[in-house]
C-alpha positions in Angstrom: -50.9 -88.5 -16.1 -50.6 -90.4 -13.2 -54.4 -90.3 -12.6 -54.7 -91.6 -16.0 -52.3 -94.6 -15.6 -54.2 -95.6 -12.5 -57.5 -95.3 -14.3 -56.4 -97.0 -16.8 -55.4 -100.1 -15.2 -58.0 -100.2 -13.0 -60.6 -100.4 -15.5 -58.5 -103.2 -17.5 -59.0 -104.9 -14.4 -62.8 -104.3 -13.6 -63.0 -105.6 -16.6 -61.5 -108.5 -16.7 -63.1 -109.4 -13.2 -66.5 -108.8 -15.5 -65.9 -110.8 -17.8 -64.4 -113.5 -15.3 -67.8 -113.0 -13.1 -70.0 -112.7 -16.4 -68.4 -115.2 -19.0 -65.7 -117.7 -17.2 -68.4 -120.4 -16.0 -69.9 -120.6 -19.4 -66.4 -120.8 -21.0 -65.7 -123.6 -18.0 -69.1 -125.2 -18.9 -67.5 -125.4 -22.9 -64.3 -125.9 -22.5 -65.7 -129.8 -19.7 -68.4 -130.2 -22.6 -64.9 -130.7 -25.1 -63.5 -132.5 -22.6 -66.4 -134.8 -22.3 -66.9 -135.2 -25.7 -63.0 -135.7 -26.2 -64.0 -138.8 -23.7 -66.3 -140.2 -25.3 -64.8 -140.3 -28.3 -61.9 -142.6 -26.5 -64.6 -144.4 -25.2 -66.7 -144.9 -28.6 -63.4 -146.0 -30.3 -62.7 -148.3 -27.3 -66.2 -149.8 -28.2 -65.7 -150.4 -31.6 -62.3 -152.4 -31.9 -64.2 -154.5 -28.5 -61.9 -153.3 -26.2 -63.6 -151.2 -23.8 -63.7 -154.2 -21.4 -59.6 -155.1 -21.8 -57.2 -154.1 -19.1 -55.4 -152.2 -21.8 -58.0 -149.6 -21.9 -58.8 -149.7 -17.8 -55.4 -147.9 -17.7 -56.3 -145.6 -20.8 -60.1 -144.9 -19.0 -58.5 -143.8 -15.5 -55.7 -141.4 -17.1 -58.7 -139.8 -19.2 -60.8 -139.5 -16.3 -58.6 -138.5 -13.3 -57.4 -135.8 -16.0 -60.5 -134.6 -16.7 -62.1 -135.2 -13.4 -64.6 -136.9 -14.7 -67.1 -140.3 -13.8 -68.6 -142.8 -16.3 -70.5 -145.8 -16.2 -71.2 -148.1 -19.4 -73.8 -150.3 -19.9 -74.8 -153.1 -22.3 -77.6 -153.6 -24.6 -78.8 -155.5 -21.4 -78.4 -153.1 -19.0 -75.7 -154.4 -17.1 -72.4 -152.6 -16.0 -69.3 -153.3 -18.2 -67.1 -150.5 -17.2 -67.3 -147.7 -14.4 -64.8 -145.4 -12.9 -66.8 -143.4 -10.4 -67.5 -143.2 -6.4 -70.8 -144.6 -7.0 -71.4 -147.1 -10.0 -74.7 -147.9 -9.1 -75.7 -144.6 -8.7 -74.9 -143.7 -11.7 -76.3 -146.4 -13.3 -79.6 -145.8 -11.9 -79.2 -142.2 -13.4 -78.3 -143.6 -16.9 -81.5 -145.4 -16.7 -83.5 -142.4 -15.9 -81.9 -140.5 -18.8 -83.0 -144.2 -21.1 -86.6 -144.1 -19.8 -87.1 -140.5 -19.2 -87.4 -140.5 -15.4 -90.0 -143.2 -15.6 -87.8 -146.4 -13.8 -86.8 -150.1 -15.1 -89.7 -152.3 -14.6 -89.0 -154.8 -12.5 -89.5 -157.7 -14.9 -86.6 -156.2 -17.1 -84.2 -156.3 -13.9 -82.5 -159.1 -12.0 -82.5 -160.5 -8.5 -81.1 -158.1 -6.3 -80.4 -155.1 -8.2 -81.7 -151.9 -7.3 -85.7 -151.0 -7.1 -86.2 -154.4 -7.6 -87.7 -154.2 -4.0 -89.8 -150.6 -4.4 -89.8 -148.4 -7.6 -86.7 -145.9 -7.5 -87.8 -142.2 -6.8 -85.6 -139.9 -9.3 -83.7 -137.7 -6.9 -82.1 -135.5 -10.1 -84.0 -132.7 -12.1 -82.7 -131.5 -15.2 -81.7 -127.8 -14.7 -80.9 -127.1 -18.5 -80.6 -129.0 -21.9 -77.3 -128.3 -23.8 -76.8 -128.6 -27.4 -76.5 -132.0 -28.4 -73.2 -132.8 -30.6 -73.1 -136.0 -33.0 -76.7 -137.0 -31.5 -74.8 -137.2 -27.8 -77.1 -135.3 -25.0 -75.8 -132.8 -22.9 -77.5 -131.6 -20.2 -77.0 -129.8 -16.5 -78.7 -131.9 -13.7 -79.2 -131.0 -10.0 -78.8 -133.6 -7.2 -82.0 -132.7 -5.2 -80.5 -134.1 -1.8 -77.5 -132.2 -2.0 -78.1 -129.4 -4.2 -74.7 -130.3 -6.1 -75.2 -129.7 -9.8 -73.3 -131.8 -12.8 -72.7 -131.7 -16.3 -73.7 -134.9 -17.8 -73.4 -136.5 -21.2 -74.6 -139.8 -22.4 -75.8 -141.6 -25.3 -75.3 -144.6 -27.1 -71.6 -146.3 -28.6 -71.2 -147.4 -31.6 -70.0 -150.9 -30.9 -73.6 -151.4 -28.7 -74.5 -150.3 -25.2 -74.9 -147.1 -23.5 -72.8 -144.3 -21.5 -72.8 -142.1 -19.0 -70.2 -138.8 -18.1 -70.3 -136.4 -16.0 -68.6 -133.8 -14.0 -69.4 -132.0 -11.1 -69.9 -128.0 -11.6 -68.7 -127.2 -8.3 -65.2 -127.6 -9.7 -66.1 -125.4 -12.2 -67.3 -122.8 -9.9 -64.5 -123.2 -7.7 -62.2 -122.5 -9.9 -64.0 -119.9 -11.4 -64.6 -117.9 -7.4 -60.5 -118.4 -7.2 -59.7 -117.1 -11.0 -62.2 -114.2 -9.5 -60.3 -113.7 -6.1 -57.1 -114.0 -7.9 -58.0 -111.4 -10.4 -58.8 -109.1 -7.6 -55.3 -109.5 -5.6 -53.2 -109.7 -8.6 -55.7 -106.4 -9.5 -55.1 -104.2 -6.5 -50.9 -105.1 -6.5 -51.1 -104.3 -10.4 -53.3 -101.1 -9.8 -50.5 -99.7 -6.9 -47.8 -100.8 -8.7 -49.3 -99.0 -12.0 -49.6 -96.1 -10.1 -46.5 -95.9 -8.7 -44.9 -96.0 -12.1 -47.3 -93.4 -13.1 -46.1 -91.4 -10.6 -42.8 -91.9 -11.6 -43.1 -91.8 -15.5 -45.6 -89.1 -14.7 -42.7 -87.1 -12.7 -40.3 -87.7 -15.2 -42.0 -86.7 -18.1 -43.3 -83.7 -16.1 -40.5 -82.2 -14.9 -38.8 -81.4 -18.3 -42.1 -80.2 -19.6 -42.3 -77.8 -16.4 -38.7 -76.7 -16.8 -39.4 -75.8 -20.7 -42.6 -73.9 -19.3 -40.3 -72.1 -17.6 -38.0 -71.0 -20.0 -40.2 -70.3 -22.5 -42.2 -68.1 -19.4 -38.3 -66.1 -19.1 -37.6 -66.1 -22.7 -41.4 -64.1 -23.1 -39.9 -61.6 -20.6 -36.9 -61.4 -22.4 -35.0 -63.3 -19.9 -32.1 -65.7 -22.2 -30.1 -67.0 -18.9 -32.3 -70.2 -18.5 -31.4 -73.1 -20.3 -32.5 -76.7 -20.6 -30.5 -79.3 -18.6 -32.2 -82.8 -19.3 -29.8 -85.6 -19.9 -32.6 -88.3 -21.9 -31.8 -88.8 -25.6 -35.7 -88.3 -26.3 -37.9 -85.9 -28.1 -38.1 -83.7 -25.0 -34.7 -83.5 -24.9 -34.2 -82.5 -28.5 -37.4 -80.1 -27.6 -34.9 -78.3 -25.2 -31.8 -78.0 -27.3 -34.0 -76.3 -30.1 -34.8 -74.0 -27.0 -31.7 -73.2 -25.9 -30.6 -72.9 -29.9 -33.5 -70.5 -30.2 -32.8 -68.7 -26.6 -29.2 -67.8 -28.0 -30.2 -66.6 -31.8 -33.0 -64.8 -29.9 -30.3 -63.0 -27.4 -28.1 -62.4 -30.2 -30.5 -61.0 -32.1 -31.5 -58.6 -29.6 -28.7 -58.3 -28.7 -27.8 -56.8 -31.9 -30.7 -55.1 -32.5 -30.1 -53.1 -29.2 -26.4 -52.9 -30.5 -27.8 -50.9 -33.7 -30.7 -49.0 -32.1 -28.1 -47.8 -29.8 -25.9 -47.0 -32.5 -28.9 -45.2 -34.4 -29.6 -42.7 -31.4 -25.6 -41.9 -31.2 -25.9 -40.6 -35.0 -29.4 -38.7 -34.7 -27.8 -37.1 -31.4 -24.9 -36.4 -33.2 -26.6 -34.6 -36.1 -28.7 -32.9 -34.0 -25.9 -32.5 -32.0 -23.8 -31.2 -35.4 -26.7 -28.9 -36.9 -27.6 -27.5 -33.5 -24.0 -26.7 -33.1 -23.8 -25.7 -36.9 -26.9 -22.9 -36.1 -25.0 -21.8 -32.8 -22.2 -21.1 -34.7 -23.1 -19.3 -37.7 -25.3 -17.4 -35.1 -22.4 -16.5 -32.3 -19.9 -16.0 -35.7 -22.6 -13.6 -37.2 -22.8 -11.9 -33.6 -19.2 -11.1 -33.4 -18.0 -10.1 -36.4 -20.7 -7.7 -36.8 -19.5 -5.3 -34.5 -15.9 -5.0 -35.9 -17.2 -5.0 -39.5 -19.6 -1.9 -38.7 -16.2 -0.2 -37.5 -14.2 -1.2 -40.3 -16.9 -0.4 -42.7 -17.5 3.2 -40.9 -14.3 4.3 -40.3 -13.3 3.4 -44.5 -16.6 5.3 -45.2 -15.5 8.7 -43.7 -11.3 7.8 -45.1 -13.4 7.6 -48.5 -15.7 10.9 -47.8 -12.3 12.9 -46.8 -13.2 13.3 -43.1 -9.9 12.7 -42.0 -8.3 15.6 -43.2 -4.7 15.3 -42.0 -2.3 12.7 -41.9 -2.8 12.1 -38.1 -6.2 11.6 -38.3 -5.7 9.4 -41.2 -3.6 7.2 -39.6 -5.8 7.4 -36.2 -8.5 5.8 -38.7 -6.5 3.0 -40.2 -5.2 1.8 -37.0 -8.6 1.0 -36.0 -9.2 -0.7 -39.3 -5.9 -2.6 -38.9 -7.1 -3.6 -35.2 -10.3 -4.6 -36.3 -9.3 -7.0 -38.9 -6.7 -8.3 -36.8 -9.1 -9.2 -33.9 -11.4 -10.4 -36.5 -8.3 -12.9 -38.2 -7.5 -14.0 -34.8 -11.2 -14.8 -34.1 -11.8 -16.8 -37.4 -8.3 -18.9 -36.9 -9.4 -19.8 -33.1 -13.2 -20.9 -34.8 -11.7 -23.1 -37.5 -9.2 -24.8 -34.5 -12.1 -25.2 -32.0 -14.1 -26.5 -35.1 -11.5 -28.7 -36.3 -11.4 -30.0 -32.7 -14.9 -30.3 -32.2 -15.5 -32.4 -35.2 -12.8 -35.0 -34.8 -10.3 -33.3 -37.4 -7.1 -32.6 -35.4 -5.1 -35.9 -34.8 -3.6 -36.3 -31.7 0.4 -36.5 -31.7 1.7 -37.9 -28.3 5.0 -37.0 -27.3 7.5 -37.1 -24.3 8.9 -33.2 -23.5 9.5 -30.5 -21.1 6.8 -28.7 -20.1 8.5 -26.4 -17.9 10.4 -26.0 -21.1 6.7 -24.9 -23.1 6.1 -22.8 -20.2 9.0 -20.9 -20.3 9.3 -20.5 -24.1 5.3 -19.4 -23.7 5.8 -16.7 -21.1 8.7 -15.5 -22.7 6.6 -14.3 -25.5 4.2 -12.9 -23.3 6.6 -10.9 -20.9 6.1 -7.4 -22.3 2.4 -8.1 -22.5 2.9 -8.5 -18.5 5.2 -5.7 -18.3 2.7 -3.2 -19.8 0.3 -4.5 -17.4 2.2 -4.0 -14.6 1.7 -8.1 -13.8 3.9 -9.7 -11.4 4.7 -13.5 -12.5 5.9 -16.1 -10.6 6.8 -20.2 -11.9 7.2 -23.2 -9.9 9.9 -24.4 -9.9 11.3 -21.8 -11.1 13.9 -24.1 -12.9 14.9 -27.8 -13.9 12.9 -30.6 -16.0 9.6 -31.6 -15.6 8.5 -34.3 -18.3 4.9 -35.4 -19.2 3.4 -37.7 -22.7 1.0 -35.4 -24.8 0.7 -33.7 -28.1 3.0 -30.5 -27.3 1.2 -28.4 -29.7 -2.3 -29.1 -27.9 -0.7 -28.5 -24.6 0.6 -25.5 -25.5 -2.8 -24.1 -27.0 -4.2 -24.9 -23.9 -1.7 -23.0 -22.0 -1.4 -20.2 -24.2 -5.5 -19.6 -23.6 -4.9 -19.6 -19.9 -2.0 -17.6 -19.7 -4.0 -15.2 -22.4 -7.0 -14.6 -20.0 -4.9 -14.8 -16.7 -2.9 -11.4 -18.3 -6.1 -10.2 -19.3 -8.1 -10.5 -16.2 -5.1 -9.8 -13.6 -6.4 -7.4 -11.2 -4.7 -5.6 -8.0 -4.7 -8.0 -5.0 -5.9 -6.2 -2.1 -3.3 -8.4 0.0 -0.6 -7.5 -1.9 -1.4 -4.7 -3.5 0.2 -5.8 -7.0 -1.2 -7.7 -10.1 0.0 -11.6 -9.2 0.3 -14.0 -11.9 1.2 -17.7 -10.7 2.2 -20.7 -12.6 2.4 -23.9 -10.6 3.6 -27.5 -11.9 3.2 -30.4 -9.6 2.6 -33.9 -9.4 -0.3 -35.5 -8.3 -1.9 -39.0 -8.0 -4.2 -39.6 -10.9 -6.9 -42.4 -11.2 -4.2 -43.9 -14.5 -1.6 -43.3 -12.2 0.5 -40.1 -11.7 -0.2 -36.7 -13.3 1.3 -33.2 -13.4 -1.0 -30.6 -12.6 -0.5 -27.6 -14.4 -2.7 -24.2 -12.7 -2.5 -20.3 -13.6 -3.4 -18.0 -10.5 -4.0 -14.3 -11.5 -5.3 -12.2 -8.8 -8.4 -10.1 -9.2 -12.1 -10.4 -8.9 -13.4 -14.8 -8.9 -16.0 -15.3 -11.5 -19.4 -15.6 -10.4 -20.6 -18.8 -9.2 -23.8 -19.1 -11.7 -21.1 -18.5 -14.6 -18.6 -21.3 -13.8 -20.5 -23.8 -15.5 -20.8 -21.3 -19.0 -17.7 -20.4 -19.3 -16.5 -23.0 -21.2 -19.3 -22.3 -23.8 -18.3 -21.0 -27.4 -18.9 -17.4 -27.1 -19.8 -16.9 -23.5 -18.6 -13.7 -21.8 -18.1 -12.9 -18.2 -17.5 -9.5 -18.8 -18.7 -8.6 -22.1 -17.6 -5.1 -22.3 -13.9 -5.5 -20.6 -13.3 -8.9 -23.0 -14.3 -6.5 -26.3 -11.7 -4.0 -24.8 -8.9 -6.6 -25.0 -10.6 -8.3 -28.1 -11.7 -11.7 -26.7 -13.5 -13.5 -28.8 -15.1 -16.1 -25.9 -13.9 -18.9 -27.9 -10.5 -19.6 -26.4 -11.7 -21.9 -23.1 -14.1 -24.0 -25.3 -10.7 -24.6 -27.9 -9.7 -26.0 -24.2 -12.4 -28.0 -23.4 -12.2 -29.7 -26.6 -8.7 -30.2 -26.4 -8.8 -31.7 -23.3 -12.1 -33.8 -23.8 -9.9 -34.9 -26.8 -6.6 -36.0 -24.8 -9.1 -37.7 -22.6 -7.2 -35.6 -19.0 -9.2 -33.7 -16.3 -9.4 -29.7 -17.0 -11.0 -26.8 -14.3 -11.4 -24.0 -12.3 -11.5 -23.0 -9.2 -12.4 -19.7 -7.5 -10.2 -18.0 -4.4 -11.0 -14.9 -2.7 -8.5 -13.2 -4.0 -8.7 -14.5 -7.7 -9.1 -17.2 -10.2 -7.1 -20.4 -11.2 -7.6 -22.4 -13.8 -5.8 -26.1 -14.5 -5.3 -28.8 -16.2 -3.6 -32.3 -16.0 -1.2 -33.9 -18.4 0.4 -37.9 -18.0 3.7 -37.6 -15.7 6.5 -38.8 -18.4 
């Protein structure tokens, strides 16, 4: 842009200088030949109301003349000088009878005593350089002074009221003026030409810069980049460029934004009904699994009640027990899958409460004690007494608890330390990351779990010890009913090997 500013002007002003160097002397050479014919017709009117030789028009003939910078001598019908205003009358009146007699001289009989080439015949010292277009029957014509080389454009002719004239004015004037007009042109050029490109450069950097930041926002808004926006102040059409920009930047972002917002959304449901049908297949397939085994032994052992094998009462009853024990492992397993699916699926509402929970812990071991008698299980709480108050729902605790303190019984084996079964229950309180917690772990002594199976064991059906849970009926569902529970409450939940046994824990808010 600001090469084409400077361009611009510069070839306004070559050509003006052309046309000054080409056309201005012939405009010049017009505008004198108006001027002398503006003259003349002073002069012609002068001659008709016979006043040309009054002082009234001497005043008139110098203002015309010093304005127009022009000389004139008139002449009678005689010949004879009746008005001049010029630096050499005679001169000129010697020229004016060229122009009558074509160059040829006044002979001497037709002049007077003492005038001019009455002595010797006059030699022409002017050649005519170029005829003009006569106007009204006046001559016009471009002379050359052969001495001097000075050049003038003359008119003459006849008046109306009698006699003759002669004009003329010099064309050095008109080439003066026309070498300064040039010279001017070409200063006032080059200041107009840096000046031009200066505010080029400027108009050129203003306009620019916008038009480069818009570049570059439409450059981050390709790449998905929305944080540019335009910061031009001018009330123009650039300006209302940009704030369509930044309008379409933010419906664009928003857009996207939402779009992402869906997609995102989109992926959560297919995962989660992949996530539901995968878990759907798993569990009609681990379901299937388990309750195959104790329907076989109920279906056998009512086969051979029904084909009379058991043929006294003790033996009868040996075979219902079995049945009864069978369908009660297979009850309990069906209510612990309908809570773990409840759970799983989002259909047990959580019920926060403030209560004891060395309270729930008692009242849960209580009902376990001659489980742990038969066992020979040593327990031990602590404290052993007093309150201990944390916020959750109390039933969901206690589940989780009660499946602890199920596979702690279960799994309590001699220590080698002690020689005893050791159950331990420990509540503390610890410092959370949402503040304070109370920690709630069950130690039972025995063999620790192997390290590739901590990770699985809190997968619906997983066994660590598939023969020794089938003795005790374990079902392998009761840690993931706590994993759901406490990914539901939202608390931390683990365990952690020792040499010497197994704890598991979990965390509830400190009330």
């Amino acid at each position: 842009m600001t090469l084409f500013g400077f361009s611009l002007v510069a070839a306004a002003i070559l050509i003006v200088f052309l046309m000054d160097q080409l056309f201005l002397e012939r405009y010049y050479e017009s505008q004198k030949r108006d001027a002398l014919y503006s003259a003349y017709e002073r002069l012609d009117d002068a001659a008709k109301r016979d006043k040309i030789t009054s002082d009234e028009f001497d005043a008139e003939l110098v203002k015309i003349m010093s304005t127009e910078n022009v000389e004139v001598v008139v002449l009678d019908e005689g010949s004879q000088i009746l008005k001049y205003y010029a630096v050499n009358a005679q001169e000129m009146m010697l020229r004016m009878w060229d122009n009558l007699l074509d160059g040829s001289g006044i002979p001497s009989g037709n002049r007077k005593s003492g005038e001019p080439g009455q002595q010797e015949e006059q030699k022409n010292i002017y050649e005519v350089v170029r005829q003009l277009d006569s106007l009204d029957g006046q001559s016009f014509q471009i002379v050359r002074n052969t001495a001097n080389s000075s050049q003038y454009i003359e008119m003459w002719g006849s008046l109306s009221g009698g006699g003759f004239y002669l004009m003329r004015t010099t064309m050095e004037s008109i080439r003066q003026n026309s070498r300064i007009a040039g010279r001017f042109i070409l200063y006032v050029g080059a200041a107009v030409m840096l000046l031009g490109a200066i505010a080029s450069m400027i108009m050129g950097r203003e306009l620019s810069g916008p038009i480069r930041q818009l570049t570059l926002i439409s450059k981050r808004m390709r790449d998905l980049d929305f944080s540019a926006k335009y910061e031009g102040q001018d009330r123009n059409e650039i300006h209302e460029l940009g704030e369509n920009m930044n309008d379409l930047s933010s419906t664009l972002e928003k857009t996207i934004s939402d779009l992402k917002t869906a997609n995102a959304e989109l992926r959560q449901d297919i995962d989660r009904r992949d996530q539901n049908e995968r878990m759907q297949r798993e569990f009609i397939s681990n379901v299937t699994h388990e309750l195959k085994t104790p329907i076989a032994l109920i279906q056998g052992y009512a086969e051979a009640l029904q084909d009379g094998i058991a043929d006294d009462p003790e033996q009868m009853r040996d075979y219902t027990s079995v049945i009864m024990d069978e369908s009660a492992k297979m009850n309990t397993m069906v209510q612990k899958l309908l809570t773990l699916n409840h759970l799983e699926f989002g259909q047990s509402e959580v019920s926060m409460s403030r209560f004891d929970i060395l309270a729930m812990i008692q009242g849960c071991t209580a009902s376990s004690q001659i489980l742990m008698d038969e066992a020979g299980i040593r327990m031990r709480i602590s404290p052993p007494a007093g309150e201990l108050y944390v916020w959750s729902d109390q039933f969901m605790a206690e589940e989780v608890f009660q499946n602890y303190l199920s596979n702690a019984i279960h799994h309590c084996e001699v220590s080698d330390d002690t020689g005893s079964k050791n159950l331990d229950i420990r509540c503390e309180e610890v410092s959370g990351d949402s503040g304070k917690k109370v920690r709630i772990s069950v130690f039972n002594s025995g063999t620790p779990i192997p390290e590739e199976s901590l990770a699985r064991i809190w997968e619906k059906f997983y066994k660590v010890d598939k023969a020794r849970t089938r003795e005790y009926g374990g079902s392998g569902v009761g840690l993931s009913i706590v994993k759901a529970i406490m990914e539901q409450l939202g608390e931390q939940y683990g365990v952690k090997n020792y040499d010497n046994g197994v704890c598991f824990w979990f965390e509830l808010d400190a009330g």
